[in-house]
C-alpha positions, 0 to 999 in steps of 0.5 A: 072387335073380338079382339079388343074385347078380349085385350080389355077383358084381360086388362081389368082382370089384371085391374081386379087381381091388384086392386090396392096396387092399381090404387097406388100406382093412379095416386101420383097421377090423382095427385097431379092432375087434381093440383093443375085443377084446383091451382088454375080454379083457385087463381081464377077465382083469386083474379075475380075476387080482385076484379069484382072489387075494383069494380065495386070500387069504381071503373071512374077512378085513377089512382096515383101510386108514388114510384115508377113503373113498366107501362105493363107492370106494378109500381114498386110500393106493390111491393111494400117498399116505401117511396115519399114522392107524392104529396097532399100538394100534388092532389090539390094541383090535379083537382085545380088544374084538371076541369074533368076531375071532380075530386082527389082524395089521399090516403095515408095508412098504419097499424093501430090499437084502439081502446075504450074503458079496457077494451082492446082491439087491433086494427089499422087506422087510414089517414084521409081527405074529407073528401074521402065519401065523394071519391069512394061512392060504396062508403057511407056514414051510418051514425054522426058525420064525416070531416069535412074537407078543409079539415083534412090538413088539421091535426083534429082528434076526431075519429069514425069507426069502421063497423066491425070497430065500434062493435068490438069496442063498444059492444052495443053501446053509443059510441058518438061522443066517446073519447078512445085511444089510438096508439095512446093518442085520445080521439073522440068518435064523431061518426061510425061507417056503414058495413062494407065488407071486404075489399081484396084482402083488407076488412075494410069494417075493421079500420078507423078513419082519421084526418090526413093531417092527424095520420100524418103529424101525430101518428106517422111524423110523415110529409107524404102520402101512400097514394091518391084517388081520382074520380073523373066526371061522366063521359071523360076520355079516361086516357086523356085524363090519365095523360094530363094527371101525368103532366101535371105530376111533371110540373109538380116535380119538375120532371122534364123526361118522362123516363124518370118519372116518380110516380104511376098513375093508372086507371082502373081498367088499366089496373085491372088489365096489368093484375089480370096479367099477372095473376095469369102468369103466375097460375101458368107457371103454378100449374106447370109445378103442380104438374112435375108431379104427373111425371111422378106419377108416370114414373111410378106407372111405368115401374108398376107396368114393368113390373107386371110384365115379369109376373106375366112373363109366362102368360106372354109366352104362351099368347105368342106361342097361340099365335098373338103377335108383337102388336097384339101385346104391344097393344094390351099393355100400352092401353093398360097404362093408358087407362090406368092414367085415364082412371086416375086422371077422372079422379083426379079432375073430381076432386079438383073440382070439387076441392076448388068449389069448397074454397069457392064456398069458404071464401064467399062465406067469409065474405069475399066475391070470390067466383067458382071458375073451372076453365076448359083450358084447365081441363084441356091441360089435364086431359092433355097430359093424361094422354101425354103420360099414359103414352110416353110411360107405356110405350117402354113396358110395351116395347118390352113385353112385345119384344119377349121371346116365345120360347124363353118367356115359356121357360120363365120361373 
């Protein structure tokens, strides 16, 4: 125990000599291992911002997306290429022919710029059933009303406001019975939405609500749809229904082959499982970039250790030539590294954590669900390779410093 007492002695007095150096050499490892950190906690949080607004959405809904798909990965217009496929007609077929879907709603959407008496605003208008209320159960209406449902295929020049809208537009004022500008088209307001928030990344206060048939027709010059919602009664097997969504789509399209299908339908849990998979892949394989700068960081220790073994070429010598043996040296400079990773690797775990808290709390502030989430398995990887690193990048100065001859280390200039 003597021993190593006085091996730690002489390693933070080499600490306390190079203060500043000691500082730099820790800072690849800091770098990286507070990277590893804050990417597996800021994709941790990213997946719950996403699950938390499927679920606010509803786990009793299927969606419908035009476009093929792998039974475990995202349809191709997640991708943002356009597919025509489905239809108004093909909502219209699910809810006749399904008795356990209560209602489908289709949803078309476009960029848009709204006026009233010279004021502008950006946002984005979605074209939807009237149904739209009975699908999504978080949306309300504030003031004024929805379409009705067998509006939704009329072109009819009525708009409801997202909450965020009508107080950038009209700034206080009454807006029901106001005529405003989309995309120069007139609309009147007939309705203005409850505060929603955010749900993923799109405000979903700052967008205008129209009729299918006017997004369609006078916006888009569009026959298609960009998806569907189904809502499914209580207690359904929602496997059962996703099957006969399926096949009621086959008829609808006149597939016989269900390999080439032109459609996904997924359910919300289904959804929420493939994203889950994704998102996990895709912060697996950040981290391990994050990470190729812990070999930096290692190759930088493993210069600096080298480094002090020449400037201590005569203090080796003469511990040898009082007796301490190719171990004992070995010893001393493989725990220095170690150590100095271990230093930097505690730093670098702090400021992980902490920087992952700050986006945490940003994120939340500006209205987002997102969770503050600080995986053991993050904190196994880093600790992991702080082992790893301070071990394979000690060894070599080690070997080396042990490997000194007595008499020509004592001869050193």
């Amino acid at each position: 125990m003597h021993f190593h007492f006085k091996t730690y002695l002489l390693i933070l007095q080499a600490f306390r000599r190079n203060k500043m150096r000691t500082f730099l050499t820790s800072l690849g490892i800091i770098i990286g291992i507070s990277s590893v950190i804050m990417i597996m906690s800021v994709g941790a949080g990213a997946q719950s911002l996403v699950v938390n607004q499927v679920k606010s959405i509803g786990t009793d809904l299927i969606g419908v997306l035009p476009g093929a798909s792998e039974s475990d990965g995202p349809p191709a217009t997640v991708f943002g290429i356009v597919i025509t496929t489905l239809t108004y007609n093909d909502a219209k077929a699910i809810v006749n022919q399904i008795p356990q879907v209560q209602g489908v709603a289709a949803y078309v959407r476009g960029v848009a710029t709204a006026s009233w008496q010279g004021e502008v605003v950006d946002t984005s208008f979605l074209g939807v059933s009237g149904n739209y209320l009975q699908i999504e159960s978080s949306a309300e209406v504030a003031k004024g009303n929805f379409f009705a449902e067998e509006q939704t295929e009329q072109v009819a020049r009525e708009a409801v406001l997202g909450s965020q809208v009508a107080e950038d537009l009209f700034d206080g004022q009454e807006a029901l019975g106001q005529s405003i500008k989309i995309n120069k088209e007139n609309f009147r307001v007939i309705g203005v939405m409850k505060e929603r928030g955010s749900s993923g990344f799109q405000n979903q206060d700052n967008q205008i609500f129209i009729t299918l048939g006017a997004a369609q027709k006078l916006m888009l010059g569009i026959n298609y749809v960009s998806f569907l919602r189904a809502k499914v009664a209580p207690d359904v097997d929602i496997d059962y229904v996703v099957s006969e969504i399926e096949h009621v789509l086959r008829e609808q399209h006149n597939i016989s082959n269900p390999a080439d299908d032109d459609f996904t339908v997924r359910s919300a849990e289904q959804g929420l499982d493939t994203l889950k998979s994704l998102t996990n892949a895709l912060n697996y394989f950040l981290a391990m970039v994050a990470a190729i700068s812990l070999l930096v960081g290692g190759i930088g220790i493993m210069n600096i250790m080298l480094v002090s073994v020449t400037e201590s070429t005569r203090e080796i010598g003469l511990r040898k030539a009082v007796g301490a043996t190719k171990r004992d040296i070995s010893v001393q400079y493989l725990a220095q590294t170690v150590l100095l990773s271990a230093l930097g690797g505690i730093i670098g775990i702090i400021w992980g954590v902490l920087i992952s808290g700050l986006v945490a709390l940003v994120a939340n502030a500006l209205g987002y669900s997102w969770d503050f989430v600080i995986s053991l398995g993050s904190i196994l990887m880093a600790v992991s390779f702080i082992v790893l690193v301070g071990i394979f990048f000690g060894w070599y100065p080690a070997s080396k410093a042990a490997n000194l001859n007595p008499i020509e280390a004592l001869r050193y200039e």
